[in-house]
SETI-802730 format. One record per atom (N, C-alpha, C): residue number from 1; x, y, z; residue in one letter; chain. Coordinates in Angstrom, 2 decimals. Layout:
{site NUM {X Y Z} a A}
...
This chain:
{site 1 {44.00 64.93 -165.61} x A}
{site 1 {42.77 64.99 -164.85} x A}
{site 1 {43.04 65.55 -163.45} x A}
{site 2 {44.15 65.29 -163.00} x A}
{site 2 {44.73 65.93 -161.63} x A}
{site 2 {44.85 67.16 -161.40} x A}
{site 3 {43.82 68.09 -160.74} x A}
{site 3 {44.03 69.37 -160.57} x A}
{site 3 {43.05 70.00 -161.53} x A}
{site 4 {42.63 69.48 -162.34} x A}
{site 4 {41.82 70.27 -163.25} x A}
{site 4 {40.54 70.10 -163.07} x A}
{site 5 {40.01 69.54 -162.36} x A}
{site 5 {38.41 70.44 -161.80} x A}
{site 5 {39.07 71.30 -160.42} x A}
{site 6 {39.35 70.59 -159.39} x A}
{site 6 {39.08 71.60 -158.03} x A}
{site 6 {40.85 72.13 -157.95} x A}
{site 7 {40.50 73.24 -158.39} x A}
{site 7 {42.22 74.26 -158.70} x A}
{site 7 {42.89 74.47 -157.41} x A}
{site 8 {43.72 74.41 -157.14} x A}
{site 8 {44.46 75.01 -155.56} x A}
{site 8 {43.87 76.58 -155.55} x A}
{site 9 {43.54 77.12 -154.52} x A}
{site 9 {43.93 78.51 -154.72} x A}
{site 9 {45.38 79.20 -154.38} x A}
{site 10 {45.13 80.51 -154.52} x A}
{site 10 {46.83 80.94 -154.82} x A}
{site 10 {46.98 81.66 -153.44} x A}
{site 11 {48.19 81.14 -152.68} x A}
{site 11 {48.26 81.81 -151.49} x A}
{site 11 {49.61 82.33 -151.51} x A}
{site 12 {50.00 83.72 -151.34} x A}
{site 12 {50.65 84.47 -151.26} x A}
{site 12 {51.87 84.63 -150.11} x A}
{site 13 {50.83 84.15 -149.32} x A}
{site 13 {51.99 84.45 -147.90} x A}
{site 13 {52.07 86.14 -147.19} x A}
{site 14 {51.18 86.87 -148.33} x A}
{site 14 {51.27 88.52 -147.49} x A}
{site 14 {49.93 88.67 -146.90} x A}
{site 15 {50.25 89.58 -145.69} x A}
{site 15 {49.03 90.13 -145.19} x A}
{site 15 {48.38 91.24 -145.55} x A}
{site 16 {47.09 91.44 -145.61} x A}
{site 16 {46.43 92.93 -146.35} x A}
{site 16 {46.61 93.78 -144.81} x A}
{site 17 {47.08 95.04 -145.51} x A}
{site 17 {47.56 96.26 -145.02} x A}
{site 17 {46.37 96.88 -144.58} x A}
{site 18 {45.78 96.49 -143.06} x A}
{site 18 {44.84 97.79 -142.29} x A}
{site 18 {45.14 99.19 -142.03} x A}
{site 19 {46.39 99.35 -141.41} x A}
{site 19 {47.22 100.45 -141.20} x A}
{site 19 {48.62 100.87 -141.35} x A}
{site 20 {48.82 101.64 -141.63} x A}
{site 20 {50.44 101.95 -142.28} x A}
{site 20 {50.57 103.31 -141.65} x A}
{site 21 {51.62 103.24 -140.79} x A}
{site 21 {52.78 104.43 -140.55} x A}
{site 21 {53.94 104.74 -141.36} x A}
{site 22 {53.96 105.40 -141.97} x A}
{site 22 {55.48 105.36 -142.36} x A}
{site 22 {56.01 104.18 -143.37} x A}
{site 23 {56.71 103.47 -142.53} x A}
{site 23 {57.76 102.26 -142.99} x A}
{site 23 {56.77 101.45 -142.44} x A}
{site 24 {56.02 101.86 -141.02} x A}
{site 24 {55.23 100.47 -140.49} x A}
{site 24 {54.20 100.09 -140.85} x A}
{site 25 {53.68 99.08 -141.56} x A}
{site 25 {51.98 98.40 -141.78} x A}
{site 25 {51.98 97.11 -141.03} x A}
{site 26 {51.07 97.69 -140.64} x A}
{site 26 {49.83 96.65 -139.69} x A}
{site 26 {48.91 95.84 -140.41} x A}
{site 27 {48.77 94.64 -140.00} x A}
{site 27 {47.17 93.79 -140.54} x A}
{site 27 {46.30 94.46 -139.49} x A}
{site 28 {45.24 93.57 -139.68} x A}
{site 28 {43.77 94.02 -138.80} x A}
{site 28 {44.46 93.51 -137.26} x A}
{site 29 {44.84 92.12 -136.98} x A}
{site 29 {45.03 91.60 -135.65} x A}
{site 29 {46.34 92.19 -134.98} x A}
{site 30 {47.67 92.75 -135.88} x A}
{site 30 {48.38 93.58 -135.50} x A}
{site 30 {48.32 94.47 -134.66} x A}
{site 31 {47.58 95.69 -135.46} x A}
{site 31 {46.73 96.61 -135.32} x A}
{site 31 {46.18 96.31 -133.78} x A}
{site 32 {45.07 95.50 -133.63} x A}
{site 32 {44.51 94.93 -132.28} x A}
{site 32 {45.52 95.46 -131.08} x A}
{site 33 {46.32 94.37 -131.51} x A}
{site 33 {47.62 94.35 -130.53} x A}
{site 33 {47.88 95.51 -129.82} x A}
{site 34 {48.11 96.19 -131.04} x A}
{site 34 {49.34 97.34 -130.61} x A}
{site 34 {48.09 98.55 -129.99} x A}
{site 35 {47.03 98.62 -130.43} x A}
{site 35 {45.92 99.34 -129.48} x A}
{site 35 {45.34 98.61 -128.47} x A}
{site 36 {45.43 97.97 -128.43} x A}
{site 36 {45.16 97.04 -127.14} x A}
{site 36 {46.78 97.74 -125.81} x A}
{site 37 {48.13 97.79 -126.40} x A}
{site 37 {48.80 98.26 -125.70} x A}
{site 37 {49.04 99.37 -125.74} x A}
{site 38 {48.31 100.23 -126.20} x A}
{site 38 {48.63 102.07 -126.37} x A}
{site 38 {47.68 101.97 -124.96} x A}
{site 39 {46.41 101.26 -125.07} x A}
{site 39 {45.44 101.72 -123.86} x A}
{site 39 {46.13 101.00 -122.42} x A}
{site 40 {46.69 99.95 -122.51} x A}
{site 40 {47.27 99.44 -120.84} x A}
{site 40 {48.48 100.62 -120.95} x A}
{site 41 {49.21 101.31 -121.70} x A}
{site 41 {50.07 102.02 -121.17} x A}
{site 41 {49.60 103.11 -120.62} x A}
{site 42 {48.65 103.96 -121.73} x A}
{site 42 {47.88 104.85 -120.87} x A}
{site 42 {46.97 104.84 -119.57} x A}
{site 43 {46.15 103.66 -119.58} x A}
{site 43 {45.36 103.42 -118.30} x A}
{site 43 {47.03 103.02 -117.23} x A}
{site 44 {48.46 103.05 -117.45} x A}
{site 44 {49.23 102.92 -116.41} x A}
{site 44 {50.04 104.38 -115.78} x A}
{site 45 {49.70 105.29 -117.23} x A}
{site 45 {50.11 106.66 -116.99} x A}
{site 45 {49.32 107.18 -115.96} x A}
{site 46 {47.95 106.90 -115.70} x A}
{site 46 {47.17 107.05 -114.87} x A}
{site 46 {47.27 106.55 -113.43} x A}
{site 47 {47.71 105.47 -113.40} x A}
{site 47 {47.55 104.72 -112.09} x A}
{site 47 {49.10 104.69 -111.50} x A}
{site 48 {50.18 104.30 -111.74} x A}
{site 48 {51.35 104.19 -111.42} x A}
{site 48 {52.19 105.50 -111.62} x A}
{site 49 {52.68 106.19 -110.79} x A}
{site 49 {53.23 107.43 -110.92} x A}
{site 49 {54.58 107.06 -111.27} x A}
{site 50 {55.27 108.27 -111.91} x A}
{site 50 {56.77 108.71 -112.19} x A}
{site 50 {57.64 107.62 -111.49} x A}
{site 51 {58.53 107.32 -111.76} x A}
{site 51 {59.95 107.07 -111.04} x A}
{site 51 {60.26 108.15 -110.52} x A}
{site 52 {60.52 108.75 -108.88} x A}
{site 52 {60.96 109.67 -108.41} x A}
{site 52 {62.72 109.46 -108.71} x A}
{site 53 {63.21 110.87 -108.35} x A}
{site 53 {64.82 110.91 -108.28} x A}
{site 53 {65.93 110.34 -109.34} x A}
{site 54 {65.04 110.54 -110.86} x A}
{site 54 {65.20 110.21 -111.82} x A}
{site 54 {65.34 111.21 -112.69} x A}
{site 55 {66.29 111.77 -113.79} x A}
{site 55 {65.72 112.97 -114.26} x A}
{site 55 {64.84 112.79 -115.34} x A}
{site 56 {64.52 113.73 -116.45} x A}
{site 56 {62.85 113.61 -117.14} x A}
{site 56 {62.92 112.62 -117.90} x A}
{site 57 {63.71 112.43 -118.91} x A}
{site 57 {63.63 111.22 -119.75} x A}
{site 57 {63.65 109.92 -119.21} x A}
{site 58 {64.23 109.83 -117.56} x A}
{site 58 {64.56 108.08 -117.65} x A}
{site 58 {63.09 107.99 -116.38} x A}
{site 59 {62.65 108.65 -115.93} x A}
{site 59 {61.22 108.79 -114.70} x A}
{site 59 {60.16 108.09 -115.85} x A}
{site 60 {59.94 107.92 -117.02} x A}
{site 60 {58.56 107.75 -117.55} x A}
{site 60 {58.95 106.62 -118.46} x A}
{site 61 {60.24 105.89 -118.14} x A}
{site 61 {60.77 104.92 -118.55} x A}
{site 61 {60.10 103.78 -119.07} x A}
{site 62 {59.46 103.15 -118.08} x A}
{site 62 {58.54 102.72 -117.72} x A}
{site 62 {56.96 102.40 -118.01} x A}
{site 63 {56.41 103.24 -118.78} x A}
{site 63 {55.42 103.62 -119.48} x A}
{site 63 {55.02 102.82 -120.74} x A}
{site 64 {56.55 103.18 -122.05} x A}
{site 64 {55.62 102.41 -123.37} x A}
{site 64 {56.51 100.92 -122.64} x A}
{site 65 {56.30 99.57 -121.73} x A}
{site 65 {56.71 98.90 -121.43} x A}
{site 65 {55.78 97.67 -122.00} x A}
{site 66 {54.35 97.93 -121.36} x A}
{site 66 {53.12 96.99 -122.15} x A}
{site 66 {52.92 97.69 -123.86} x A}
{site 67 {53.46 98.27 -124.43} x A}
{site 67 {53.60 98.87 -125.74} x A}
{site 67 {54.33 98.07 -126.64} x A}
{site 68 {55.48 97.74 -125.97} x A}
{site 68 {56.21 97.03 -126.15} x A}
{site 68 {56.03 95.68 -126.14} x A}
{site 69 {55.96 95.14 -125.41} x A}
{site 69 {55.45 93.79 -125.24} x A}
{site 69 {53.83 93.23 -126.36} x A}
{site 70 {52.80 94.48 -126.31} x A}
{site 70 {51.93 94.07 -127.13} x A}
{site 70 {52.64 93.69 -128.82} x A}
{site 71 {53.69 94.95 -128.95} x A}
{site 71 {54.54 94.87 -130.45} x A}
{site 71 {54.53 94.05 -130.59} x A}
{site 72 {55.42 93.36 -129.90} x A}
{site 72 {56.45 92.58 -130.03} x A}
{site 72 {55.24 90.96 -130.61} x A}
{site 73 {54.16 90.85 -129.29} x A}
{site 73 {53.12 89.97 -129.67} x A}
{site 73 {52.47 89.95 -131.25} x A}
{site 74 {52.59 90.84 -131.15} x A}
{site 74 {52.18 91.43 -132.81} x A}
{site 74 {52.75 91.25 -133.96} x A}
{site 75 {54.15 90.99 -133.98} x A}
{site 75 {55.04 90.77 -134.88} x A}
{site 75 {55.97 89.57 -134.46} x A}
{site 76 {56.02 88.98 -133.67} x A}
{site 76 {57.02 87.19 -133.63} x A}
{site 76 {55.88 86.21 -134.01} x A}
{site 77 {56.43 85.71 -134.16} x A}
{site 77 {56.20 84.66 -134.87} x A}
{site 77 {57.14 83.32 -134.78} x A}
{site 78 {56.40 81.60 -134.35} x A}
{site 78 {57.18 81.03 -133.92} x A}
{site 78 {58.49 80.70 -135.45} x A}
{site 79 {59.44 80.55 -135.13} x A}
{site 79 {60.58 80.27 -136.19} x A}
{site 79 {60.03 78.66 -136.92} x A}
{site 80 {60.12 77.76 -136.15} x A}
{site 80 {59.29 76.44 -136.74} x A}
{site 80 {58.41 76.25 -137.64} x A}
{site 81 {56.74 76.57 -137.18} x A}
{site 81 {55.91 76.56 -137.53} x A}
{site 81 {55.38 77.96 -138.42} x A}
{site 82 {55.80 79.32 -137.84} x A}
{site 82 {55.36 80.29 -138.35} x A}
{site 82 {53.98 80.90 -137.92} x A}
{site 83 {53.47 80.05 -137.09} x A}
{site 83 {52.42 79.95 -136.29} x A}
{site 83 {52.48 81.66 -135.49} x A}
{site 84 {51.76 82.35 -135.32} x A}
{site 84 {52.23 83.58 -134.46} x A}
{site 84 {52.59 83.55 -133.12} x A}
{site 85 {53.31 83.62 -132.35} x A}
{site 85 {53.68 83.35 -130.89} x A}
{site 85 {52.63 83.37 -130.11} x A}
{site 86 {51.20 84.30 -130.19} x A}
{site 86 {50.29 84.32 -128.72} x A}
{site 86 {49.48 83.05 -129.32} x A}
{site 87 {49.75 83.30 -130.48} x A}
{site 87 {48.54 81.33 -130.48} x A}
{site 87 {49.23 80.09 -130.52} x A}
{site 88 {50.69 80.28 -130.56} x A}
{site 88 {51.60 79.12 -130.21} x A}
{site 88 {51.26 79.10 -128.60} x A}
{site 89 {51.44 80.01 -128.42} x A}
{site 89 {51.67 79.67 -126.53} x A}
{site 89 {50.26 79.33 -126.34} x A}
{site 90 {49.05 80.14 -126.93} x A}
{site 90 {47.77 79.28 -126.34} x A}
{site 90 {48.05 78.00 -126.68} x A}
{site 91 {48.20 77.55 -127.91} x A}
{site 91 {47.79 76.22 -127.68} x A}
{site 91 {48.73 75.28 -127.28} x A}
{site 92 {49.94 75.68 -126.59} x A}
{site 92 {50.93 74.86 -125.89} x A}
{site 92 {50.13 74.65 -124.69} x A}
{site 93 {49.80 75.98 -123.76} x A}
{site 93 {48.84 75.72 -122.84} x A}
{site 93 {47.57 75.03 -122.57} x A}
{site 94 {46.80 74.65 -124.15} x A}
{site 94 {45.85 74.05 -124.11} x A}
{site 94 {46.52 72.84 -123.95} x A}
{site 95 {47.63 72.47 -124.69} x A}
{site 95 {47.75 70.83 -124.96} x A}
{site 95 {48.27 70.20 -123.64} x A}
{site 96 {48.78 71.17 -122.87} x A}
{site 96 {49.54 70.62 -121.51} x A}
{site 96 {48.40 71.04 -120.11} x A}
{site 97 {47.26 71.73 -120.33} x A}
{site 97 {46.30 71.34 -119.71} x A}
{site 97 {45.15 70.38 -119.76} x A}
{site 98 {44.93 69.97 -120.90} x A}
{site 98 {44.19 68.95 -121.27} x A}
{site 98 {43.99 67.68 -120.41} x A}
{site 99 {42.53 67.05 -120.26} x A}
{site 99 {42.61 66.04 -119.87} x A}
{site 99 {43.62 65.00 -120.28} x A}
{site 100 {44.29 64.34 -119.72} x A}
{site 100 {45.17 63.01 -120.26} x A}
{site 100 {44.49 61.54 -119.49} x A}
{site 101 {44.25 61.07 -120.62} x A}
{site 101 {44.12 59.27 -120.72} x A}
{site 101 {45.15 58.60 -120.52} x A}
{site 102 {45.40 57.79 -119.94} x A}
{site 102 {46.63 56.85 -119.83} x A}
{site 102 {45.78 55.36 -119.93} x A}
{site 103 {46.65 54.51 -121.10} x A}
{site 103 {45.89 53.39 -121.02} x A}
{site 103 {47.33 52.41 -120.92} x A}
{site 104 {46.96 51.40 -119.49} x A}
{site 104 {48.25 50.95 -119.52} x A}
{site 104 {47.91 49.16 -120.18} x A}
{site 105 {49.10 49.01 -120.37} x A}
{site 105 {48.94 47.09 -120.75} x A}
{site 105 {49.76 46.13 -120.12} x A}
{site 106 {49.63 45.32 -119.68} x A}
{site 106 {50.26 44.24 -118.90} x A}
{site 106 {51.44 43.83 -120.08} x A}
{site 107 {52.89 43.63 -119.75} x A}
{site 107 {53.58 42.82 -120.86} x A}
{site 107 {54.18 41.92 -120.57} x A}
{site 108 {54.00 40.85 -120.53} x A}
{site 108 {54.92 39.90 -120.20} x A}
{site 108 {56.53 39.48 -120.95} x A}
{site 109 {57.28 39.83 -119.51} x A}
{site 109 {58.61 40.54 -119.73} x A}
{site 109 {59.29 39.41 -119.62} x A}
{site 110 {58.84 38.88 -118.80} x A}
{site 110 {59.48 37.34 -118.50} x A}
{site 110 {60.34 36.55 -119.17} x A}
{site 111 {59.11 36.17 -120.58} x A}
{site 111 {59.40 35.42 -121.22} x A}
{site 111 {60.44 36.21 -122.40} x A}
{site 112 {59.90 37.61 -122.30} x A}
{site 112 {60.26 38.37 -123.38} x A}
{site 112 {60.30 38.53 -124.89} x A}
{site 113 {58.64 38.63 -124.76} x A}
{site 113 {57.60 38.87 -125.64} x A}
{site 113 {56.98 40.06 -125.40} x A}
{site 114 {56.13 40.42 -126.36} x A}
{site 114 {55.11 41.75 -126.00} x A}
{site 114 {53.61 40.83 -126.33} x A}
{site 115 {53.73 39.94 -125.66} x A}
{site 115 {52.08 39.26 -125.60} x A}
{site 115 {51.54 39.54 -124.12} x A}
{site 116 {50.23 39.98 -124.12} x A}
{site 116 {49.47 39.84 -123.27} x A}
{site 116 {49.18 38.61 -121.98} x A}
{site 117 {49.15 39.16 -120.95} x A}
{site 117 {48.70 37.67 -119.38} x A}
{site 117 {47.36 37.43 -119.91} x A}
């Protein structure tokens, strides 16, 4: 009778493929990521100039840097949980900003018991 009306469904563990380069596929929130950091690198090509006194390859160094970092968001994942790293860290941040309750209790040590005065 166990299991045979409401069936588990079947979970795989893979993600469906939005975009594929090459060797590289992306999910949908991947994907996000990593265009989310094509545009801060470009909106930085714009605003932050060259490394002067550098020659050509190492002056624009600098550039895929938020590219990088979005990747990287995109693909770790905590080792523990498996949880993805930017929603591990949100909700580390939620749990350590959170209101905290403290409820304290009188113990009488005295006698050395944990009964109440």
């Amino acid at each position: 009778m166990y299991r045979e009306i409401h069936e588990l469904p079947y979970q795989s563990g893979l993600k469906e493929i939005f975009f594929s380069l090459g060797p590289l596929a992306f999910s949908l929130g991947e994907f996000a990521w990593i265009a989310a950091g094509v545009i801060v690198s470009y909106k930085m090509t714009q605003i932050v100039p060259p490394i002067p006194l550098l020659p050509f390859p190492l002056k624009y160094l600098h550039y895929p840097i938020p590219l990088l970092v979005a990747y990287f968001f995109a693909k770790a994942s905590h080792p523990a949980t498996g949880v993805p790293l930017w929603k591990y860290i949100l909700r580390w941040v939620a749990v350590r900003r959170r209101q905290r309750v403290f409820y304290y209790r009188k113990i009488n040590t005295a006698k050395g018991g944990d009964r109440h005065i």
